[in-house]
C-alpha positions in Angstrom: 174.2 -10.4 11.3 171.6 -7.7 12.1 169.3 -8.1 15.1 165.4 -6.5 14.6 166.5 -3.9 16.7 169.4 -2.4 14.4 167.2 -3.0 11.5 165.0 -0.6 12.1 167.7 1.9 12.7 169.5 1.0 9.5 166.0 1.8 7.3 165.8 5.1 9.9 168.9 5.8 9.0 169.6 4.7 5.0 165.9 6.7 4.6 166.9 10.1 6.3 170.5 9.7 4.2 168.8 9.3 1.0 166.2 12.1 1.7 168.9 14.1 2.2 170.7 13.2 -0.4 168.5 12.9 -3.7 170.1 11.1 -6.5 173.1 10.2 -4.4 173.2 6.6 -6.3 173.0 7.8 -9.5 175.7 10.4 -8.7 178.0 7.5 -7.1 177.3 4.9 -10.1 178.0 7.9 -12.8 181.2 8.4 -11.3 182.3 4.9 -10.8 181.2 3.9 -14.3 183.9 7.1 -15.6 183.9 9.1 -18.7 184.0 6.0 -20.8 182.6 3.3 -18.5 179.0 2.1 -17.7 178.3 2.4 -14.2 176.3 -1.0 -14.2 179.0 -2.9 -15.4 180.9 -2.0 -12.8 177.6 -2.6 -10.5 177.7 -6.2 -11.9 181.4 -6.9 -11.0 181.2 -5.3 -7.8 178.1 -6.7 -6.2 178.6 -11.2 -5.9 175.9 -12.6 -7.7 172.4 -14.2 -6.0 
C-alpha cells in the first residue's frame, strides 16, 4: 500500500519519466502487441479486470 507521502513522489516521478520519455507507451504496447498482434489485446490479458 502507498502512503500520501510516496504518492506524491510516484506522480513526481511517473511525470518527469514520461516527459522524458514521449510516446514511451505507445512504443512498449507496439512492441508487445508484435508484428501480427494487437497491443491491446495483449493490454486486456495482461492487466486483471475492474
Amino acid at each position: 500500500m502507498t502512503s500520501p507521502g510516496n504518492t506524491r513522489a510516484w506522480t513526481d516521478y511517473l511525470g518527469a519519466f514520461h516527459a522524458e520519455r514521449p510516446g514511451i507507451t505507445e512504443r512498449v504496447l507496439v512492441r508487445a502487441g508484435g508484428p501480427d498482434g494487437d497491443a491491446y489485446d495483449w493490454l486486456a490479458v495482461a492487466v486483471p479486470p475492474g
